[in-house]
C-alpha positions in Angstrom: 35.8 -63.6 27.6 33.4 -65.6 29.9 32.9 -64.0 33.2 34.1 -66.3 36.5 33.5 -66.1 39.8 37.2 -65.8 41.4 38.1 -66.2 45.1 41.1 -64.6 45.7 42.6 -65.4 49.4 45.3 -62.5 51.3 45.2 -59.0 50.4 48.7 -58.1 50.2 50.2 -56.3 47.1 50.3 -59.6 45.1 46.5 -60.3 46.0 45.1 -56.7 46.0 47.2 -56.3 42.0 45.3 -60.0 41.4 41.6 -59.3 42.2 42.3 -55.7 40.7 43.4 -57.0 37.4 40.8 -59.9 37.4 37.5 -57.5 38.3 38.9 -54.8 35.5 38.8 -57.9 33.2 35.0 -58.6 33.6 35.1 -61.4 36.7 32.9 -61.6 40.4 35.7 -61.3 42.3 35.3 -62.7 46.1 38.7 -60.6 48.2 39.0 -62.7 51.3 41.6 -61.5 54.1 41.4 -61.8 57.7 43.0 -58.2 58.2 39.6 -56.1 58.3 41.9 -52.7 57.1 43.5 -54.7 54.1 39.4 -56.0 53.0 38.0 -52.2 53.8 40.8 -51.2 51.0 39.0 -52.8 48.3 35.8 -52.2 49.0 34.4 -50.8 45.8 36.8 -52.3 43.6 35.6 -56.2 44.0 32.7 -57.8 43.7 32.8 -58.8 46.9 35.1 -57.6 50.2 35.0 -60.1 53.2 37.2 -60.8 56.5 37.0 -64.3 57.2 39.8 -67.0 58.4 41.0 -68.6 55.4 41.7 -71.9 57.0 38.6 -72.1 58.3 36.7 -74.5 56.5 33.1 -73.3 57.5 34.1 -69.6 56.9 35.0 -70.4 53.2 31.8 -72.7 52.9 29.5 -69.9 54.4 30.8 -68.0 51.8 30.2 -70.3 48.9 33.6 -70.8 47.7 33.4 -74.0 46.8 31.3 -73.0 44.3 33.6 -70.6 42.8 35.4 -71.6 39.3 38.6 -70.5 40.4 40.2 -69.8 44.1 43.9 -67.8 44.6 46.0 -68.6 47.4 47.7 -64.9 47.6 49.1 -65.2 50.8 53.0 -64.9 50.9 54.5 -64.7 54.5 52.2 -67.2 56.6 53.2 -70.4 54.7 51.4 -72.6 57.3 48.0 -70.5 56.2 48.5 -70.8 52.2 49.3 -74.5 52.7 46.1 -75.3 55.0 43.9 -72.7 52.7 45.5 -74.5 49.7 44.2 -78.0 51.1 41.0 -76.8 52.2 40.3 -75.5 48.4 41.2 -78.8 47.0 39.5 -80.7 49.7 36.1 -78.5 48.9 36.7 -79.4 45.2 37.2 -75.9 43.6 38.0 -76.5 40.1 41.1 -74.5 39.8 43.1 -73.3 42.6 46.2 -71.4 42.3 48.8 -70.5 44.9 51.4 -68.0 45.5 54.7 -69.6 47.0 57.3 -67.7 49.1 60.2 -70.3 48.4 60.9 -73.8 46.4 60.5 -75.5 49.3 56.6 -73.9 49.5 56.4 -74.4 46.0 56.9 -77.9 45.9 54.6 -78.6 49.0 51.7 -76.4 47.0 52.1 -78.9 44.1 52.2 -82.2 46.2 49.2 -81.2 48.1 47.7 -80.6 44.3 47.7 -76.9 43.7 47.0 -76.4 39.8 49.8 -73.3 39.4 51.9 -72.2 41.6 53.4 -68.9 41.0 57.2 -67.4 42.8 56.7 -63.5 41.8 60.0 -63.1 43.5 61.7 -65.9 41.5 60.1 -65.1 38.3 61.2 -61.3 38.4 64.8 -62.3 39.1 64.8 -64.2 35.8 63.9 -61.2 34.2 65.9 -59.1 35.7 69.0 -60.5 35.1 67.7 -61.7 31.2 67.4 -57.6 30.8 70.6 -56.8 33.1 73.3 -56.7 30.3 71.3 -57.0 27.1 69.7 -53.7 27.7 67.9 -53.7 24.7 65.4 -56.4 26.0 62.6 -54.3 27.7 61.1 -57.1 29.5 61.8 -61.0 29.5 58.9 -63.6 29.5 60.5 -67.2 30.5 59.3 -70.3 28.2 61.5 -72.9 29.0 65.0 -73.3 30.9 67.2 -71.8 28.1 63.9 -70.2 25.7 61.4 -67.2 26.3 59.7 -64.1 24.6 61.6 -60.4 24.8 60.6 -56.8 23.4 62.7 -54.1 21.8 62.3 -50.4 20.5 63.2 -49.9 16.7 66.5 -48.1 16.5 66.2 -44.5 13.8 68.6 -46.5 12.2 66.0 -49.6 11.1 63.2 -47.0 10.7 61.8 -47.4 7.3 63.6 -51.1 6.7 61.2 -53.8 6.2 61.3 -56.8 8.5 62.6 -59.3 5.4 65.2 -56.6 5.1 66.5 -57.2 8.7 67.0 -60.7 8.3 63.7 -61.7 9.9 62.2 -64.8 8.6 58.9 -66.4 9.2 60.6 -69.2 11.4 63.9 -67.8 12.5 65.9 -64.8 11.7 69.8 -63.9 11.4 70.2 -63.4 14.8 68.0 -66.6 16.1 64.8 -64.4 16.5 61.2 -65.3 15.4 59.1 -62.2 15.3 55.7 -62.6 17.1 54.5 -59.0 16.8 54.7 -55.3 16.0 53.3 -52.9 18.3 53.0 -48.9 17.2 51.5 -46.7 19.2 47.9 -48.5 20.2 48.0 -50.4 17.0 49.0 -54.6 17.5 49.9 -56.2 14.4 50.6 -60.0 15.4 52.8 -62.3 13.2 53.7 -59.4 11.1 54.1 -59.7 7.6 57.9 -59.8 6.4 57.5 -56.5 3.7 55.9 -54.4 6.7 57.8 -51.3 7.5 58.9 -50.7 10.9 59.1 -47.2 12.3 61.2 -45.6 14.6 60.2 -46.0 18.1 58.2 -49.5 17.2 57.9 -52.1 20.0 58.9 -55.6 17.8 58.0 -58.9 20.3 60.6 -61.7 19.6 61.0 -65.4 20.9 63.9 -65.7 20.8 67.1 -68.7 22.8 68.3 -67.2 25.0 72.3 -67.2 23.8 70.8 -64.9 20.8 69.6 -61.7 23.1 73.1 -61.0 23.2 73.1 -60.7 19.2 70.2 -58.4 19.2 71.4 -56.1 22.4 74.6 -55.8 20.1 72.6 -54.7 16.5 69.9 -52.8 18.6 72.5 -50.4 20.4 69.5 -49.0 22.4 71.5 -46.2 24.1 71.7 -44.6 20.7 68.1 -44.6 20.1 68.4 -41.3 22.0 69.2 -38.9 19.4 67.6 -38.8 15.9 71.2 -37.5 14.6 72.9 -40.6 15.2 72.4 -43.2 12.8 71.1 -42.9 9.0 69.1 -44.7 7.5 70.4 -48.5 6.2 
């Protein structure tokens, strides 16, 4: 991966698991925060750790920022201080800026003003949340479209030692409406898995799947039986 230099703008939880994340991955990360205890939290674990006035726009120049490839708007309570840092970015012709938005209303301003991605963390968490509420075999839920997105499940004792072609998987779509993306076992990733592969109990199978047909698959899985080796034999 090419290193970038990333400015990433409010140090709450959102921006402090952001410039974490992006400096682990390689990138200069610029923190920015005007709360001096917030910056003095991540000294060491940067690039760089400054406290300047985001909306300022001759604190962001004195610190090169328009220079950066990429800027993050992290801020999520002071919506008048995203939006103004979020113009001032654009204004200064950072390549790609991306914001954090509190509400749809700050969402939509952040993409008339220009903002490249805006991101609800609230929202999108919701979605998963109630994607995974009743079809408890979904471990997490990754939205692609209004009705379309990408879930997870363990392999029941029950499938262990069944290929994926025996399930009903296909290449394109399965029995139950599910495409498998990827099997996961222990460290090992095997993407777009071959349909004679042998899954094993315990096995973490990615699926893109609509989202009517999680309700097939928490119904075959039966995740709360995983539990005990006893239950289930072998198909």
């Amino acid at each position: 991966m090419e290193k970038k230099q990333v400015a990433v703008i409010g140090l709450g939880r959102f921006g402090v698991s952001t410039t974490r994340t992006l400096y682990n991955l390689g990138h200069d990360v610029l923190a920015i925060d005007r709360d001096e205890e917030r910056v003095q939290a991540v000294l060491g674990r940067v690039t760089y750790a400054i406290g300047a006035d985001c909306t300022n726009e001759n604190a962001l120049r004195d610190l090169a920022v328009p220079d950066y490839d990429a800027a993050v708007v992290a801020i999520g309570t002071d919506i008048v201080s995203s939006v103004m840092a979020s113009v001032l970015l654009k204004t200064m012709g950072v390549k790609l800026v991306v914001a954090r938005a509190r509400d749809s209303l700050h969402a939509n301003t952040l993409r008339r003003i220009g903002v490249d991605r805006v991101i609800q963390p609230e929202e999108e968490m919701g979605t998963r949340l109630a994607h995974s509420f009743f079809n408890t075999s979904v471990e997490e839920y990754l939205e692609l479209t209004s009705n379309y997105g990408i879930s997870r499940f363990r392999v029941p004792t029950r499938f262990a030692g069944t290929t994926l072609d025996e399930l009903g998987f296909s290449s394109h779509r399965d029995s139950y409406g599910l495409t498998p993306l990827a099997v996961c076992r222990k460290r090992k990733v095997t993407l777009n898995p071959e349909l004679n592969m042998k899954l094993e109990f315990g096995d973490l199978v990615i699926v893109a799947a609509h989202d009517s047909d999680l309700e097939s698959l928490d119904a075959v899985i039966e995740p709360d039986q995983i539990k005990s080796d006893s239950t289930f034999a072998n198909p």
